[in-house]
N, C-alpha and C positions, 0 to 999 in steps of 0.2 A: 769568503771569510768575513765574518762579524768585524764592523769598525769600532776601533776604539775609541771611546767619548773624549779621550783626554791627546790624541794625536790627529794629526792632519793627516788629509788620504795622501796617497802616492799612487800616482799614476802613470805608469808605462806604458808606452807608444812603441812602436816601429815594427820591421819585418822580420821573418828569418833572418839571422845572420848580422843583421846590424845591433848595436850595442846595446844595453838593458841599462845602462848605467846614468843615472840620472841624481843629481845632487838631491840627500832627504835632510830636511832641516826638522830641528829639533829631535832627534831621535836619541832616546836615551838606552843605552847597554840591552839586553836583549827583551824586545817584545814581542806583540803581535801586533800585527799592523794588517788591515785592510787595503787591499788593495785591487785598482780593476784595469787589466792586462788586457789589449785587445791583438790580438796576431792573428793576420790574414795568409791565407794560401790560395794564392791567385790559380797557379798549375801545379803546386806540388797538393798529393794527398798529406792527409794527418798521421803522423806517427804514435801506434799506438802506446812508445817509449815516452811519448810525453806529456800521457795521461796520468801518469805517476809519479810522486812527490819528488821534487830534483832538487839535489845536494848541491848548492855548489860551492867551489874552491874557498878553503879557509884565506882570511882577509889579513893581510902582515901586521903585524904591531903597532909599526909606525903610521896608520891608516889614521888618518884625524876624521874621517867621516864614519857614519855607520854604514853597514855593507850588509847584505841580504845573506842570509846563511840557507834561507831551504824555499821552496816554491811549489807550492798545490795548484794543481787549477781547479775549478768548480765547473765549468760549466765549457760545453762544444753545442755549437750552432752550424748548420747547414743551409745554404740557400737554395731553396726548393723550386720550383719549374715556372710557378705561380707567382713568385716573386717573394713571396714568403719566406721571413727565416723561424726555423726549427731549432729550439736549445732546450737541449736535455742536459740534468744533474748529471753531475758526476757522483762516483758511492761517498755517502757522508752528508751531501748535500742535499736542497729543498728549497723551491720559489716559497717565498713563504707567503700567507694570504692575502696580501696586498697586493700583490702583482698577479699572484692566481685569479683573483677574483675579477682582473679587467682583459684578460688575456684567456684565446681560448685551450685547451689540451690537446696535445700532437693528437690524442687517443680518445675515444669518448669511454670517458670513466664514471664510476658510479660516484652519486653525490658524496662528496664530504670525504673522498679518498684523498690519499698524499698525491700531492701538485710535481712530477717529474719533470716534465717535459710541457714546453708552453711554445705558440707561436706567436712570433713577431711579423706582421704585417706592416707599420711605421718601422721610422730611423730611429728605434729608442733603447736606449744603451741600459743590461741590466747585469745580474748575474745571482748565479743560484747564494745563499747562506748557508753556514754550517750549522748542521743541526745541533742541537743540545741536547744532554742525555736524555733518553728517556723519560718524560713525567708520568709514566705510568707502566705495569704488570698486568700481566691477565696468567689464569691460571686455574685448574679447572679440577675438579676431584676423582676423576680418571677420564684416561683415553680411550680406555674401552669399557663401556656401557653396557649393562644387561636389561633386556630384553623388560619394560614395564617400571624402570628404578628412575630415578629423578636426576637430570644433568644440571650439575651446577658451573656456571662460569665466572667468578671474580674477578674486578678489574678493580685493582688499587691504583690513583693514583697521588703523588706528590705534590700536585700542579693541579690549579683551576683549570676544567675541562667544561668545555661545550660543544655542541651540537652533536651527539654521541647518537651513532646509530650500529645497529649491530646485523648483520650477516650469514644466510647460509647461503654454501654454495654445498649443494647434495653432490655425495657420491655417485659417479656411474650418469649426472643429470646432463642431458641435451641441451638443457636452455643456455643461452650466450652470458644470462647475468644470474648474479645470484639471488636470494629469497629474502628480503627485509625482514628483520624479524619484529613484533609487537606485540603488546600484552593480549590475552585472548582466556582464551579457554584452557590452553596446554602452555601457554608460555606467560612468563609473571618477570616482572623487574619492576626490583627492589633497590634503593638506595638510599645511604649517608653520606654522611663529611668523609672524604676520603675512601671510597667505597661504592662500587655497583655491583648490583649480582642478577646475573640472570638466568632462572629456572624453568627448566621444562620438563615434566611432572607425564611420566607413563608411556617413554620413548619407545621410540622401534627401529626396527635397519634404516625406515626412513628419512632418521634424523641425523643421518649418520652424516659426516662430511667436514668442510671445512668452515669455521666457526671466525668470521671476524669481524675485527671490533674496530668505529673507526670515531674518532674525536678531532676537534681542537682545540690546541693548547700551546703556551709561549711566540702566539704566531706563524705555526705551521702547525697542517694537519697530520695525524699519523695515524699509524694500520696495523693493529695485534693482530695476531693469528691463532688458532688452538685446530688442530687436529682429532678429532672423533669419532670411530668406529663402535659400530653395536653389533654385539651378537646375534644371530638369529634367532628364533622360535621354531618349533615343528609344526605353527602353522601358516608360517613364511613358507616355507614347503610348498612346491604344487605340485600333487603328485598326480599324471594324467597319462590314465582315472586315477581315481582314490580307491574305486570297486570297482569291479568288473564281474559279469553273468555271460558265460560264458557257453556253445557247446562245441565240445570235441570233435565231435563227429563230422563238424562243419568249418569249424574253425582248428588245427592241430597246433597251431602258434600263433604267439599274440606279443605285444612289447608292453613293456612299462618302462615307465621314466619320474623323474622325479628332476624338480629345478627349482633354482635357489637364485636370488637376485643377483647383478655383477655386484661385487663390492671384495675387498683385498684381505679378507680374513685368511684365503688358502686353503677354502674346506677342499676334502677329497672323500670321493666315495665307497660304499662298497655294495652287495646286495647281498641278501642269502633268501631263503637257497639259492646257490646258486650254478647246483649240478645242471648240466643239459643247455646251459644258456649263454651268452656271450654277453659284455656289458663294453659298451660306448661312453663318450661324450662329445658334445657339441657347443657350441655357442651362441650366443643371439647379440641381438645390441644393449639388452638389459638383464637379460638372464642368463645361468648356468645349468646346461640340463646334462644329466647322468641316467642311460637309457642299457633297461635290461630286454636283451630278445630271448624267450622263453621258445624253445626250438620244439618242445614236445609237452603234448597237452597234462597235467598233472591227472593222476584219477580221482582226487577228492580235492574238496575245497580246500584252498593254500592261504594263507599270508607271505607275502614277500614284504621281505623289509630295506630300505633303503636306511645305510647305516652313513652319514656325512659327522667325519672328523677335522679338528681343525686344531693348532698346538696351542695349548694352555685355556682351550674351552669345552664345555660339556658334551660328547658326544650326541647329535640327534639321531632319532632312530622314530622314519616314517614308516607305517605299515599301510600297506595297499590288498586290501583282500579281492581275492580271486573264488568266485562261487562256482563250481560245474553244472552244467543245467545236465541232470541225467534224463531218462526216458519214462515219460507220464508227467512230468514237470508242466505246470499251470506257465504259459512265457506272453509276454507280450512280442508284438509280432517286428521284423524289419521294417525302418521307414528310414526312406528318402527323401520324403518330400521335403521336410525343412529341417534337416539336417541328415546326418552318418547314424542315425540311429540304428544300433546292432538288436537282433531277438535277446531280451531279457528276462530273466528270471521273476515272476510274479512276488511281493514286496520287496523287489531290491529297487532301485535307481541306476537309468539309463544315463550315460553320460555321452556328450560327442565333443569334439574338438570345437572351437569358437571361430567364427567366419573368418574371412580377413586376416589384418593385420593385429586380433586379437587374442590374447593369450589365458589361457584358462579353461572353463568344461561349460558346458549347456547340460542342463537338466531336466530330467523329465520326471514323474513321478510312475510309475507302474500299479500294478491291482496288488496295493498292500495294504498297510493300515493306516488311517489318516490320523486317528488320536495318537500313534506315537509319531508317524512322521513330520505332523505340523510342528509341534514343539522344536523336534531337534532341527528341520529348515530356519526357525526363526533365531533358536538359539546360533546359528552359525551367520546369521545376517549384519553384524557389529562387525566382524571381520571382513565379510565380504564388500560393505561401504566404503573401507578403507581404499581399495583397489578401482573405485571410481573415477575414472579420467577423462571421460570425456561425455555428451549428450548421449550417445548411444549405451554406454552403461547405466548412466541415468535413468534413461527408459526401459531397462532390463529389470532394474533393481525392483522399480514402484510396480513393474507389471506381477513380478513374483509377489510382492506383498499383496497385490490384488487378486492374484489367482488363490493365495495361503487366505485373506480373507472371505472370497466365496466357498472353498472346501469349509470351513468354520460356518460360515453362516447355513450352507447346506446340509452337514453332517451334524448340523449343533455340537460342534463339538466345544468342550469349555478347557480352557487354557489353564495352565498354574501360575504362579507370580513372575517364575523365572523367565517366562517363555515372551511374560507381558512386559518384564524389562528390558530383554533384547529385544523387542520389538521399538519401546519407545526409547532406548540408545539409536537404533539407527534414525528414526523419524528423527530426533534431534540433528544425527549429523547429517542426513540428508536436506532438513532446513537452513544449516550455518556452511552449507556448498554455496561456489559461489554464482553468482545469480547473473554475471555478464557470460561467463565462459560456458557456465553447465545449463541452468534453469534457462535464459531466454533462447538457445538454441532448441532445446529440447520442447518447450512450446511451442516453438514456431515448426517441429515434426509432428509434435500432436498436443494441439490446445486442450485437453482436458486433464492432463499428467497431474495437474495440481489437485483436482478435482477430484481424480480419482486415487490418487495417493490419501485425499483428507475422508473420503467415504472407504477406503479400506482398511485406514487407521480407526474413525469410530466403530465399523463391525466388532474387527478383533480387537479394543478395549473395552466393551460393554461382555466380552466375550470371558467373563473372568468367574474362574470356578466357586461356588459360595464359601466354601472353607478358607478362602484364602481373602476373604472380605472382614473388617475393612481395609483396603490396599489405598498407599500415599506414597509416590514416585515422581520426584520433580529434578529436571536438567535447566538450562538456561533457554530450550523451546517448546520445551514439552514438559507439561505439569498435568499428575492426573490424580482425583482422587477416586473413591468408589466406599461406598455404604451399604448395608443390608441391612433392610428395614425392619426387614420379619415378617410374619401375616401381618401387624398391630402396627402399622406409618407411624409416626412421630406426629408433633401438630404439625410441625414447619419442618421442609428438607433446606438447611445453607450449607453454604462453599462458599471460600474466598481462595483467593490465590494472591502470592506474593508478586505481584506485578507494579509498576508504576504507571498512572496509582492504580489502586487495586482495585482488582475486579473479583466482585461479588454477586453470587446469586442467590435465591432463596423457590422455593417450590409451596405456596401456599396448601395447608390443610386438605383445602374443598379441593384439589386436584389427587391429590395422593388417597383419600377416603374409600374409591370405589374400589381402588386396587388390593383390598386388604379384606375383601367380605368374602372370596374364595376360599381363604388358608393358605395361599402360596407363599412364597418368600418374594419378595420384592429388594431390587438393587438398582441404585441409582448409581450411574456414572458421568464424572465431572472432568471433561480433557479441556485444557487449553493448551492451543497450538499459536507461535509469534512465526511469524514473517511468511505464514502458509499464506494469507490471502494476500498477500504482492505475488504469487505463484499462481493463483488462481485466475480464470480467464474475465476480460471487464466487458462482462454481458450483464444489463438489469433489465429486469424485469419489468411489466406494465403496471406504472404506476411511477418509476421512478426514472421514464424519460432515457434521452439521449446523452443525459449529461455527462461530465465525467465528475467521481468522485476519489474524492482517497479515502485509503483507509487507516483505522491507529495500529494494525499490525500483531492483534489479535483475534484471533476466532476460537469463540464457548463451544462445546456440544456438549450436551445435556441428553443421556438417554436412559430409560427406565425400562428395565426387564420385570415381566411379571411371568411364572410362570413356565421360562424359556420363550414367552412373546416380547418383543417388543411393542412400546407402547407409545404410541405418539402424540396423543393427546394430553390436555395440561399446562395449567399458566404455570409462566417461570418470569420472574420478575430480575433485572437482571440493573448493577448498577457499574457504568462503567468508567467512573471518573467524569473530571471535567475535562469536556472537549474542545472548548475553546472555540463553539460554532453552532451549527443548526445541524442537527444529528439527525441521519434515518435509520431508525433501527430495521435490521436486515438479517434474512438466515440463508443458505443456500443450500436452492433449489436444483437437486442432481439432474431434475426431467427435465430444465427448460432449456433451450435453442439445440435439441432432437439428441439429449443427454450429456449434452456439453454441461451445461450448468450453467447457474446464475444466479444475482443476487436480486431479492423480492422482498416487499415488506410485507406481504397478505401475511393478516391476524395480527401483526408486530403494531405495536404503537409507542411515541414516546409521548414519558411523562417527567415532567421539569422536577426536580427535589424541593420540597418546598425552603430547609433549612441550609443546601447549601447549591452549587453552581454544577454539583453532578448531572449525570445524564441516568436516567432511568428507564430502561428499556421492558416493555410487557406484550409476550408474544404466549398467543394461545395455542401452540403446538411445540414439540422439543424435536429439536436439529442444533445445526451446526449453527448458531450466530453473531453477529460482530455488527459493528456500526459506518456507515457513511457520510462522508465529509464532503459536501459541493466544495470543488475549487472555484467556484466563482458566487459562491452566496454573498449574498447586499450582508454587511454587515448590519449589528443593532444600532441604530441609530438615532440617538437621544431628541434630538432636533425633530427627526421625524415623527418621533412619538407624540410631543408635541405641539404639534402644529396639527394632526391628527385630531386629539383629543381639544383642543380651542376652535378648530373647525365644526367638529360635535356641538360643542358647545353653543358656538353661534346659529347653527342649525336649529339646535331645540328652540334657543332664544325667538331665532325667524319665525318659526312655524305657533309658537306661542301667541306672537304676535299676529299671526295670521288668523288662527284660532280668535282672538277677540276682534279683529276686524271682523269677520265673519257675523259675530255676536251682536255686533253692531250693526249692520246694514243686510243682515239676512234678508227680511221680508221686502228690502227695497229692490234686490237685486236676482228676484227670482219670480219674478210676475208673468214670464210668458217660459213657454214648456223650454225651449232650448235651454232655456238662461238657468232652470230647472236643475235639467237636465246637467249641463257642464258644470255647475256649481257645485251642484253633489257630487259631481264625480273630484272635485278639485276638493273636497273640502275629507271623501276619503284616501284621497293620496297622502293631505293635510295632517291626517289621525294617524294613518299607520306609518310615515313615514319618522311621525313624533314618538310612535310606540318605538318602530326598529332602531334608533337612535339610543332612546335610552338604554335599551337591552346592549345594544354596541357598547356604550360609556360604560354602563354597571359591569359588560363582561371581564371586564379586566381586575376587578375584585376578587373575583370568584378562582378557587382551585381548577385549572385544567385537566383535560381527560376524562376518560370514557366512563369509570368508576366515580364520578359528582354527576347525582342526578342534577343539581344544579345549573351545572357547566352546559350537560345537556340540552335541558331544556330551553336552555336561553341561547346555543347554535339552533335550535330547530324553531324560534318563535325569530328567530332574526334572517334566518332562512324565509319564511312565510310571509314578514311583514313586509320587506324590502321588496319579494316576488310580488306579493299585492299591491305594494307601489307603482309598480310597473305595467301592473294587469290592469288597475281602476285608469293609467293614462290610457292603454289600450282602450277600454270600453269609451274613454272619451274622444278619442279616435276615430275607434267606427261608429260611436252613434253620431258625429259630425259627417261620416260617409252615407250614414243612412237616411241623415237628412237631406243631401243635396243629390242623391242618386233615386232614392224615392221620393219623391215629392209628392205624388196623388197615392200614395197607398203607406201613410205613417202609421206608426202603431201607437197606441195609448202610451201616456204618461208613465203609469204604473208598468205597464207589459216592457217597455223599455228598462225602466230602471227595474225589476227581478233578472230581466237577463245581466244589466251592467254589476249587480249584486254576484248572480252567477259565474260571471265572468272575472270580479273582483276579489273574492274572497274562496272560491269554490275551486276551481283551477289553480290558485299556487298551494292552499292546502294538498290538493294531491298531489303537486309536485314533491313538496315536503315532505311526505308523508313516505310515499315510493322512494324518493333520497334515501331516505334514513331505514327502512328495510332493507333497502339492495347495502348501502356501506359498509353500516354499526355494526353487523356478523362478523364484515370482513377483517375491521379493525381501519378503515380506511376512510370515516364519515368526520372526523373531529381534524384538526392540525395541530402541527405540532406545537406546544407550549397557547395552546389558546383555545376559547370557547367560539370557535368560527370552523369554516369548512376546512378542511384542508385542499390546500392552493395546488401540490402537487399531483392532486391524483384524478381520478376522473368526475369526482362527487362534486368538484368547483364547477365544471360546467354544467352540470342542470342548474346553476345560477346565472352566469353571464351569458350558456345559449338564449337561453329563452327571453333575457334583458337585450340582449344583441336584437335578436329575431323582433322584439318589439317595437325598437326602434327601427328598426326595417320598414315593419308596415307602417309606423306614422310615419315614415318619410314618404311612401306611395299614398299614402291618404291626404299627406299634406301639398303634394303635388297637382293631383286630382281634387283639391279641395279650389288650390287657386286658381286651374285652370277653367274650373267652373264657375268662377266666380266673377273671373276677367270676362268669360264671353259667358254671359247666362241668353238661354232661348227667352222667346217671349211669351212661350207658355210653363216653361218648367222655375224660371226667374222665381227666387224667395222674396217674401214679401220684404217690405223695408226692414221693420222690427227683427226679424227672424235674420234678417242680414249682418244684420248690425251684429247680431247675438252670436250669428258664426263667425263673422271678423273676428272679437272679441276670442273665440276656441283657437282657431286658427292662428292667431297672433299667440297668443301661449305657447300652441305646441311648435311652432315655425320656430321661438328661440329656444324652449326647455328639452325639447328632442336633439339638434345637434351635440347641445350642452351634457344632456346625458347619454349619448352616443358615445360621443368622443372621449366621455370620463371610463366606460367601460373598455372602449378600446386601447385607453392606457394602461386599464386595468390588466387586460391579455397582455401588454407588453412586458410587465411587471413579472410577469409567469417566466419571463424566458431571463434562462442562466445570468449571459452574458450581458444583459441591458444595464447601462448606467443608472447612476442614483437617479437622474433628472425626472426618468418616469414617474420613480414612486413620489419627489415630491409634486408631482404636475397632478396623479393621477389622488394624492391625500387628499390636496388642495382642490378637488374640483368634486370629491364623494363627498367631503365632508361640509363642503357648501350648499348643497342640495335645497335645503329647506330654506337658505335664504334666495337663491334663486328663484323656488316657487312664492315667495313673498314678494318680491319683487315680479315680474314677469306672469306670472298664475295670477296673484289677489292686486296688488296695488297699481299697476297696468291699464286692470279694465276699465271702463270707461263709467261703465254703470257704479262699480263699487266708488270711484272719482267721486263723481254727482253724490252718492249719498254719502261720503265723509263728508263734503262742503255745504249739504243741507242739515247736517245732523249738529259740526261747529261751527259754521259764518252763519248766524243768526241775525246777524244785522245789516242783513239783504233790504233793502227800499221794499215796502209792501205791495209795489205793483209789478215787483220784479221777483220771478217764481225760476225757481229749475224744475224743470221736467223729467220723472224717473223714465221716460219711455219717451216715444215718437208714435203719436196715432196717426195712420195714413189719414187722409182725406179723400172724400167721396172721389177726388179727379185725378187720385192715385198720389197726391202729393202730402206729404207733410209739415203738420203744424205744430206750435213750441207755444206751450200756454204759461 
């Protein structure tokens, strides 16, 4: 009992039998008073006499103290084996949330339910409160529900409420707990000041049950209840079969039944006809079945009707037809093999019992007609999704939409609206199944379900008859439109769809143009499908690596009928919002990993919006496509940029400079062939590595993608230039190979440098050149958001192989260079001059090759998902120094260009004191310095 603020407790002690009486001070005429009574029973049990409120003896007159007139208890506790005590309320009573909440439940209860029963594990003394009236109603606008009408449930209360959750526990349901309820699709709650309501909109038997509501409020939690029953439908009904083709002569009797969920309506049944036959019933653990044995075969085709009544609801009345197969009848024949399949009458539908512990029919189709029997399969598929329960119906479901889309696509047959709504209701609630219990089992039985679900769905939506064009049907996973062009296309085909954000496409002019010179009718179909590609299997295709990606949870198909052909050619330019990353645009590919499928970017390219932070996807063929997200993409990173672009910069500055030294001491520093030779070749690394530079810097002005001749031109000249950097170090490579390996058979000046030209400039143009043929068809030669290669796909390494591979052979050339150098013979030994001049090559490429080695090698690291920032700043920092490297180490290094800066500015040398641009041997082999 609640204590009173304005009295002291009273607390009583002792055992059975000994006194209760204990002097209460200050107690005034009659109140209530709190009190906490603890009474042990060492060997005796508990009385269940004195669980209930005890009167006792009226107190005399002359009593000067106050005296207790009545006694509740609240609460009984039990010491449990564990050592634990067990106390449970008594009626009226509740731990209220302060002790609930540190104490666990004798029971394990659902969250937020009323606190009964608590265990005490410590010595700590407590006891249940009296509850206070009600702060709240619930109340509901009937108990019993028809079939498709809207349940409303109201909970008024008096009293600030929290934590409010609400409740199903289904009739007839196995599961140990009940069904949370939450806003969705079918269920909505609403509330005010004193007020919630909660609606569920197009009910069935399903929702039948018991409805409870649980809060808190004044300190303890409580628990409304409402009770629920819904009527059936006639096609709750299973009637097995529905038909039957029957013959006589083989068969003389047959059974039908009919069965109705368990649930407490009291239906009873009847049949008729029901001359000749006998009728049953049975039970199961979920169902009611009412079974007719038909003892002697009819002579013409029958209807039998199952007639189920129930008091104060509508009679239903299922009909089951019964066909005779007479003699000359077209039949399909018995089969056993995967199933009870009985001989059937040619266009009925064969039915057999379901495997298992399954309930319901298998179906076959027979030699009838596909244009009316496609319709009415699909039209019946909305109800049949309902009854979806586990993987294995899952996989029944998607396989019948794929067998109903191959008869369409074979038969050409074209659909009407209605057939195309039931089609995209169930794809919808097939989508919003849930994807731990049903979807990743059902995968993990056959990895393409998702696959083939989303190519059964595009057949039959492109699959829509022209009179009933243009058609617009949107649910919350499935949004489709559809257009008919006419012979005469439009300039531009767009679609948008209400998505977040919205996804929009358009169909340029010059793709739609060719289709309209026949006179056909032309129809474009626009589906978007949400959460099909988390169903979809995570295979990608070559180009897009091992990595993993995600995705936003959308997938376009776009397809265009000319004709009754499909047409699969055609840009579609597609924008998909901002993604908040480095996007691959992607379609899927039903033929890749041996018709599993996969996701590919061939002919897709993205293109950055130039006015806002969208993603712009342009693929040159129409399918199904959506976009990719790396989980591990290097973010943009401001800092990186640059430090990039100041590295650039300094490079130009270096090689500028490099450039006038040159200007300066050219004629000093080229007087004997090698020194020629290596100069020229250092001074076209010099130029082109100045041009690819710039082209690099300017690119990033420039609009990206495939459509800016611009953009183009300036990835294929920085393709070229950079390749020819690498190729004129080559040529200076091996003509240092070709000096110290042939020594008595050198080639002219000139004959030397056309090959080192050939090799310079001649060899990365066809590289170039071969790149951008084999990619730019593909859609696969440019990257994404820039006028460079693209990094992901195979067209980056006819850059870094061939730069790789060249620093390869200067590292053998430079090895075989020193080794001949340390021990020269004494007939093959270079002269002095000619020594010096290779020193001088040698010493370049000995430090500029590691350096540009190791800067591509970071480069490769950079490629891979997972690698940290450090690479890409090691690998910016070492590309975009390049040109001061070669200034330093290439030009200001060598020994000779040395000597001619200091003859060219220290002019005020003593006149008998000369530097010498060379070393002239002397007749005794030695050298003099004049």
């Amino acid at each position: 009992m609640p204590k009173h603020p304005s009295l002291d407790t009273l607390r009583l002690e002792g055992n059975l039998g000994s006194s209760w009486i204990k002097k209460v001070e200050q107690v005034v005429k009659s109140v209530l008073v709190s009190v906490y009574v603890q009474l042990d029973f060492s060997n005796e049990t508990w009385s269940a006499a004195l669980s209930k409120p005890q009167t006792l003896p009226t107190a005399s007159a002359s009593s000067s103290l106050g005296t207790l007139t009545g006694l509740s208890l609240t609460t009984e506790c039990s010491v449990n084996h564990d050592g634990c005590t067990y106390c449970a309320c008594l009626s009226g009573y509740q731990w209220n949330n302060s002790v609930c909440s540190r104490h666990q439940p004798c029971q394990t209860l659902l969250e937020h339910r009323p606190c009964g029963c608590l265990i005490f594990c410590t010595n700590e003394a407590g006891y249940c409160q009296l509850l206070p009236p009600v702060p709240a109603t619930l109340s509901l606008n009937s108990w019993l529900q028809m079939p498709g009408s809207t349940l409303n449930l109201t909970l008024l209360t008096s009293q600030e409420i929290t934590n409010l959750k609400w409740f199903l526990w289904r009739t007839g349901s196995p599961s140990p707990s009940p069904i949370l309820l939450q806003a969705g699709t079918r269920v909505s709650l609403t509330s005010s000041r004193g007020r919630v309501l909660l609606s569920i909109v197009n009910i069935t038997y399903k929702w039948a049950g018991d409805y409870i509501c649980c809060f808190e409020a004044q300190g303890f939690r409580w628990e409304l209840h409402q009770m629920v029953k819904v009527s059936l439908r006639a096609i709750d009904v299973a009637q097995l079969p529905d038909q039957l083709s029957i013959s006589c002569a083989s068969s003389p009797g047959f059974q039908l039944s009919c069965c109705i969920p368990s649930e407490h309506l009291g239906y009873t049944a009847s049949w008729s006809p029901g001359e000749g036959s006998e009728a049953s019933s049975f039970n199961t653990s979920d169902s009611q079945c009412f079974v007719l044995a038909v003892r002697r075969c009819p002579a013409a085709d029958t209807t039998y009707t199952c007639d189920l009544q129930s008091p104060g609801l509508s009679p239903l009345r299922v009909p089951v037809s019964v066909t005779i197969i007479q003699g000359g009848d077209t039949t399909c024949p018995e089969d056993s093999s995967a199933g009870a399949w009985n001989v059937t009458k040619a266009g009925h539908v064969a039915q057999a019992p379901c495997p298992g512990n399954k309930t319901g029919t298998l179906l076959r189709a027979g030699q009838g007609w596909p244009d009316e029997e496609v319709p009415q399969i699909l039209a019946q598929l909305p109800d049949l999704v309902v009854v979806v329960t586990s993987p294995s119906d899952l996989l029944a479901l998607v396989n019948t939409v794929k067998v109903l889309a191959k008869i369409v696509a074979s038969a050409r047959i074209q659909l009407n609206g209605s057939a195309l709504e039931a089609l995209l209701k169930t794809t919808d609630k097939v989508l919003d199944m849930d994807a731990s219990s049903l979807w990743t089992t059902a995968r993990a039985q056959i990895s393409a379900v998702g696959s083939n679900l989303l190519l059964a769905v595009e057949t039959l939506a492109r699959s829509l008859c022209p009179q009933d064009h243009p058609f617009s049907f949107g649910l919350p996973n499935v949004q489709l439109q559809t257009q008919l062009l006419r012979p005469t296309p439009p300039s531009d085909y767009r679609v948008s769809f209400s998505t977040q954000p919205m996804l929009q496409a358009h169909i340029p002019k010059h793709s739609l143009a060719p289709l309209g010179h026949n006179g056909t009718n032309v129809s474009v179909t626009s589906l978007m499908l949400r959460k099909l590609d988390h169903f979809l299997p995570s295979n990608y295709g070559q180009g897009l690596g091992d990595s993993l990606y995600a995705t936003p949870g959308l997938v376009l198909a776009i397809s265009i009928m000319a004709g009754g052909q499909v047409f699969n050619k055609g840009e579609v330019i597609m924008d998909f919002g901002d993604t908040n990353g480095t996007p691959h645009c992607v379609f899927w590919d039903h033929n890749l990993f041996q018709g599993k499928g996969g996701w590919s970017d061939a002919g897709c390219q993205v293109q950055a919006a130039s006015a806002s932070p969208t993603t712009h996807c342009i693929c040159r063929h129409l399918t199904a496509f959506s976009i990719l997200m790396s989980r591990h993409t290097v973010p943009k990173n401001t800092l990186l940029e640059l430090l990039g672009q100041v590295g650039l910069g300094a490079s130009i500055v270096a090689l500028l400079v490099c450039l006038g030294v040159y200007r300066l001491v050219w004629r000093f520093v080229v007087q004997s062939k090698v020194a020629y030779l290596r100069h020229t070749a250092l001074l076209n690394v010099v130029l082109c590595l100045l041009a690819a530079d710039t082209c690099f810097l300017g690119a990033s002005l420039l609009p990206p993608g495939p459509h800016s001749p611009l953009c183009l031109a300036t990835a294929f000249l920085c393709h070229f230039l950079y390749l020819a950097t690498f190729f004129w170090m080559l040529a200076q490579a091996l003509m240092l190979a070709h000096q110290l390996l042939f020594v008595f058979h050198q080639l002219s000046k000139h004959r030397v440098l056309s090959l080192m030209v050939f090799l310079g400039y001649l060899c990365p143009m066809g590289f170039a050149g071969v790149t951008l043929g084999l990619y730019l068809p593909r859609g696969q030669y440019l990257g994404e958001g820039a006028c460079w290669l693209d990094r992901k796909g195979g067209v980056f390494y006819t850059f870094v192989g061939p730069v790789l591979a060249i620093m390869g052979v200067n590292g053998l050339v430079l090895a075989m260079a020193v080794l001949k150098l340390l021990r020269p013979s004494l007939s093959e030994g270079p002269q002095v001059e000619k020594r010096q001049a290779l020193l001088g090559v040698i010493k370049a490429l000995l430090i500029l090759t590691p350096i540009f080695g190791l800067t591509w090698v970071l480069g490769l690291a950079t490629l891979l998902e997972e690698v940290s920032i450090v690479p890409h700043y090691l690998f910016t920092a070492l590309n975009t120094s390049q040109g001061v490297f070669i200034l330093l180490f290439g030009c200001l290094m060598d020994r000779k260009v040395q000597e001619a800066l200091r003859k060219r500015f220290c002019r005020s040398q003593p006149p008998n004191s000369t530097i010498s641009l060379g070393e002239q041997p002397s007749p005794g082999g030695h050298s003099q310095v004049s």
